[in-house]
GUTOR-744194 format. One record per atom (N, C-alpha, C, CB): y, z, x. Coordinates in steps of 0.2 Angstrom, whole numbers, plus 2048, in hexadecimal, padded with zeros to 3 digits. Atoms other than C-alpha are relative to their C-alpha. Glycine has a CB too. Example, Ala and Ser with C-alpha at 12.3 -4.5 7.8 and 13.67 -1.06 7.14 Angstrom:
2
7FA800804
7EA82783E
806800804
8008067FB
7FA7FF7FC
7FB824844
8058037FC
8027F9802
//
This chain:
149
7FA8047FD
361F5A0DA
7FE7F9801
802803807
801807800
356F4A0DD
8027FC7FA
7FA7FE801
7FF803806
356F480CB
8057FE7FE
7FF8037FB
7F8801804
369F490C6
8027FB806
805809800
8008077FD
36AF3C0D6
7FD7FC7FE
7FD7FF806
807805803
35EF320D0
8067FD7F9
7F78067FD
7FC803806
369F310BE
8067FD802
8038067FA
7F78027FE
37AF310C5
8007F9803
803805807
8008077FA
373F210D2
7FE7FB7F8
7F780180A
801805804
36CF190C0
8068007FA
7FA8017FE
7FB801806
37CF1B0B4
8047FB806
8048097FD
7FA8067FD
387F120C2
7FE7FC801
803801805
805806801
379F050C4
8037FC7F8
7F7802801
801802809
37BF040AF
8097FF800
7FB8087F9
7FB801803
38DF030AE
8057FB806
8038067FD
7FE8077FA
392EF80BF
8027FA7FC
7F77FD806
800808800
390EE90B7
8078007F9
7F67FB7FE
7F97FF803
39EEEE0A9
808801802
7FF8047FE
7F88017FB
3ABEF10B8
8007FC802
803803805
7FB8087FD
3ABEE00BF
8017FD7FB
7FD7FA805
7FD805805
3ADEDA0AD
7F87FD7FC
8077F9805
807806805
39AECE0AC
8008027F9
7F6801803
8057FD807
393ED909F
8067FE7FB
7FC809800
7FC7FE806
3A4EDC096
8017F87FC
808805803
7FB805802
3A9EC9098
7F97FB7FC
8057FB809
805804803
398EC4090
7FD8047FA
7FA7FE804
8037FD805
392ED1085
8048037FB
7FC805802
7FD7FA807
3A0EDB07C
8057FB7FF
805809801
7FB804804
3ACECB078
7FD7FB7FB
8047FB806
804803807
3A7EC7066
8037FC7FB
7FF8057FB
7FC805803
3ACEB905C
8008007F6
7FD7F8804
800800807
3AFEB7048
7FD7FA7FF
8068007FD
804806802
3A7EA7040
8057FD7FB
7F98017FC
7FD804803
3AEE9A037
7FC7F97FD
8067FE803
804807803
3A7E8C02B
8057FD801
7FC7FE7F8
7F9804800
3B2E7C02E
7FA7F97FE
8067FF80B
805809803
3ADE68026
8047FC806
8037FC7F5
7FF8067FD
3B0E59030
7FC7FB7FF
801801807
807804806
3AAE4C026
7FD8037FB
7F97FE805
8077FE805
39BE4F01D
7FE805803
7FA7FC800
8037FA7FC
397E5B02C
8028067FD
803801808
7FD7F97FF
397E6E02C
802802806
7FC8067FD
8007FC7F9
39BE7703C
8028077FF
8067FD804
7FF7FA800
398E8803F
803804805
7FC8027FF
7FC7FF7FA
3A6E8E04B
800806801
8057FD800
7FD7F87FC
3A7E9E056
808801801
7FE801809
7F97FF801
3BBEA3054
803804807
8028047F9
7FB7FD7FA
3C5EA5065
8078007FE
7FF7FB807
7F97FE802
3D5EAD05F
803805805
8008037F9
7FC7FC7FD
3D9EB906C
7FF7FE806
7FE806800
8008037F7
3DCEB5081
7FA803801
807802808
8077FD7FE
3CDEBF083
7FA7FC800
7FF8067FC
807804803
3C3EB3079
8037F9800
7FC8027F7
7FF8077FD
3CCEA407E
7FD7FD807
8077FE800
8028027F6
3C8EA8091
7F88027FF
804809809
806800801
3B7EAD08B
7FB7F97FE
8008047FC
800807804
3B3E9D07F
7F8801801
8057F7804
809802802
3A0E94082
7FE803809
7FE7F47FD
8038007F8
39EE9B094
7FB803801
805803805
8077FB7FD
38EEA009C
7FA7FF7F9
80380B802
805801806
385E9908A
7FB7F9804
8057FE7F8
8078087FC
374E8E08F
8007FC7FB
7F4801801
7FD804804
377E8607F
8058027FA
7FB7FE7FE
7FC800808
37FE8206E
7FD7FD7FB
8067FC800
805802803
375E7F05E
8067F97FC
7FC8067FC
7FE809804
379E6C055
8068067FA
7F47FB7FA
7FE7FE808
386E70049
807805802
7F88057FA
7FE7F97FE
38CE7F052
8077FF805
7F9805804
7F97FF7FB
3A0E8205D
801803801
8047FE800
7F97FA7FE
3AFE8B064
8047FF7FD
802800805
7FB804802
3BDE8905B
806805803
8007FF7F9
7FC7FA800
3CBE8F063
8077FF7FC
802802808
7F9800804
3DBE9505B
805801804
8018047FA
7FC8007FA
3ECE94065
8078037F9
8017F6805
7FB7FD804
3FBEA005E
8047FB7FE
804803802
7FB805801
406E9205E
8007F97FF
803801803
8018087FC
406E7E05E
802801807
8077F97FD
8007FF7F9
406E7C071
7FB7F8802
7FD809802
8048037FD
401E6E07C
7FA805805
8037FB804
8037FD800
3F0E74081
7F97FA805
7FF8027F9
8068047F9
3E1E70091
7FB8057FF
80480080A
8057FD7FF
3D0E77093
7FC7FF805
7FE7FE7FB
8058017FC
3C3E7709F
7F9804800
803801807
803800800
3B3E7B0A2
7FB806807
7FF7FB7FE
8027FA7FB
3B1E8B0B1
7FA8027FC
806806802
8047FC804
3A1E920AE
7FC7FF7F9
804803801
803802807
39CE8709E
7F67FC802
8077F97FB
8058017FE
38AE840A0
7FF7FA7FC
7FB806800
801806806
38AE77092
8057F97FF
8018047F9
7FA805801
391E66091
8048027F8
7FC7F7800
7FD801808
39EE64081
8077FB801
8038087FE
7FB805803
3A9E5A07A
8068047FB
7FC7FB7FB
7F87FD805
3BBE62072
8047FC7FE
805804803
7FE803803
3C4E5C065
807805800
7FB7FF7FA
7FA7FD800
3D5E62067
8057FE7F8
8047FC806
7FF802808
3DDE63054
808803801
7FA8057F9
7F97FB800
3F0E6604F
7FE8047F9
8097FC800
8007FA805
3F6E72041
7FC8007FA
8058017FE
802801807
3F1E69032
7F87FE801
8047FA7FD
806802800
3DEE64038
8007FD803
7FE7FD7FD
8028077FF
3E0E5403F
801800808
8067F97FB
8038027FA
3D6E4F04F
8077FC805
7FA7F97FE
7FB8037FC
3E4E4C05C
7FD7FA806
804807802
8058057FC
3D7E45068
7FB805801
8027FC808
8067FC7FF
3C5E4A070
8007FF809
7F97FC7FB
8008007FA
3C3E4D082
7F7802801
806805802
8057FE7FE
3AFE4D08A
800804807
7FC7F97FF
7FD7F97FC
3AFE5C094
7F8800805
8028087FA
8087FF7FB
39FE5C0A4
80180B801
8017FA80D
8007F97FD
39AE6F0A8
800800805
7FC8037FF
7FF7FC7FA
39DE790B4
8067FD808
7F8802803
7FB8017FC
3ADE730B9
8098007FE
7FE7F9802
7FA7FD801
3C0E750B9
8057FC7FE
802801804
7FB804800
3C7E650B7
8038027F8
7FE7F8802
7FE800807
3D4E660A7
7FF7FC7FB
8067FF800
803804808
3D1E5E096
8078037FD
7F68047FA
7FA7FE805
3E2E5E08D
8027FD7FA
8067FF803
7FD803805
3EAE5A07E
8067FA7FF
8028057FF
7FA8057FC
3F2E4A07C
8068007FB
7FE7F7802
7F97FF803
3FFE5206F
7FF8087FE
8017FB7F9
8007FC803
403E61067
7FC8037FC
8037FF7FD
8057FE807
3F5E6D05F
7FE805800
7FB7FC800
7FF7FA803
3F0E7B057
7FA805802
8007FF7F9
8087FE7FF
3DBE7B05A
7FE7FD804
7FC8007FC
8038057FB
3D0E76067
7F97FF7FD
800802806
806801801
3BEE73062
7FA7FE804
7FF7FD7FB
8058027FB
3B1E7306E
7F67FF7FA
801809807
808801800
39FE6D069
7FD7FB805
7FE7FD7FA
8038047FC
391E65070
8007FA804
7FE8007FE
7FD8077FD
394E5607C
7FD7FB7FA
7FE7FD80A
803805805
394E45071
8028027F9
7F6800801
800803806
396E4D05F
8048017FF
7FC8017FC
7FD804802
3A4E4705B
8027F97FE
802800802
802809802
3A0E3505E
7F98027FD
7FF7F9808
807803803
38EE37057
8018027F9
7F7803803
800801807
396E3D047
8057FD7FD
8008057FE
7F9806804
3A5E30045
806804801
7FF7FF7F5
7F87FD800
3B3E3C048
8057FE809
7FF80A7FE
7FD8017F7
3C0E36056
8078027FD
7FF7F6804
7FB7FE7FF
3D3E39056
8047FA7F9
802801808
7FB802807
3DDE38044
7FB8037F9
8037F57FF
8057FE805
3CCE3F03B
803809801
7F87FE802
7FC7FC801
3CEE50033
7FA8067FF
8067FF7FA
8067F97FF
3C6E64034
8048027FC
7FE805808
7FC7FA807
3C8E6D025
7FC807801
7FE7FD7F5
8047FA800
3C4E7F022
804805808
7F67FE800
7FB7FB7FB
3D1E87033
8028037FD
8057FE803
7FC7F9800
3D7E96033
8087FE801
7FD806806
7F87FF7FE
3EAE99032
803804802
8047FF7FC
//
């Protein structure tokens, strides 16, 4: 009888942390990949296409490697805001409309709420590292090729 206590008291310990969501909201939301150019750059982007993986994005990550982002994708053109709950990492987002082109860039502090919006119409958001935007020449009317449609 201890024993089968004993299992019972360790399977709900092992699956706890999947009913309040942590485990599910960090471990099973899985993203596609995408090579995109900007400039001469490559960027290897993580694809947030569903609300699951837009409310997911770069949260609770300790870093991001050089090179590496989020790209999210929005169903529609839509004016569009972002913040940083829960982002452990500074970044910088490049807000893009349909065709590519850099609508502006917003520098984003971690672990806070305040909004980062769009100051027009757009399609993608691109989160990377704080800074590379400016350290690689790209600022608003420059263009990201290689988006998904």
């Amino acid at each position: 009888m201890y024993r089968f206590c004993g299992f019972v008291f360790a399977a709900v310990l092992a699956v706890f942390p999947f009913v309040n969501g942590y485990a599910a909201g960090q471990g099973d939301v899985r993203f596609d990949t995408v090579t995109l150019r900007a400039g001469k750059k490559t960027i290897h982007a993580e694809v947030a296409s569903t609300d699951v993986q837009r409310e997911q994005g770069l949260m609770h990550r300790k870093s991001l490697p050089e090179n590496n982002g989020m790209l999210f994708v929005f169903d529609r053109p839509a004016r569009s805001c972002m913040w940083m709950k829960n982002t452990l990492i500074p970044l910088s987002v490049a807000f893009i409309d349909y065709d590519g082109t850099i609508v502006n860039i917003e520098e984003m502090a971690p672990m806070t709420t305040d909004s980062h919006c769009s100051a027009g119409w757009i399609r993608y958001a691109l989160e990377m590292n704080a800074g590379w935007f400016r350290k690689n020449g790209l600022k608003p009317g420059s263009r990201i090729s290689g988006l998904p449609k």
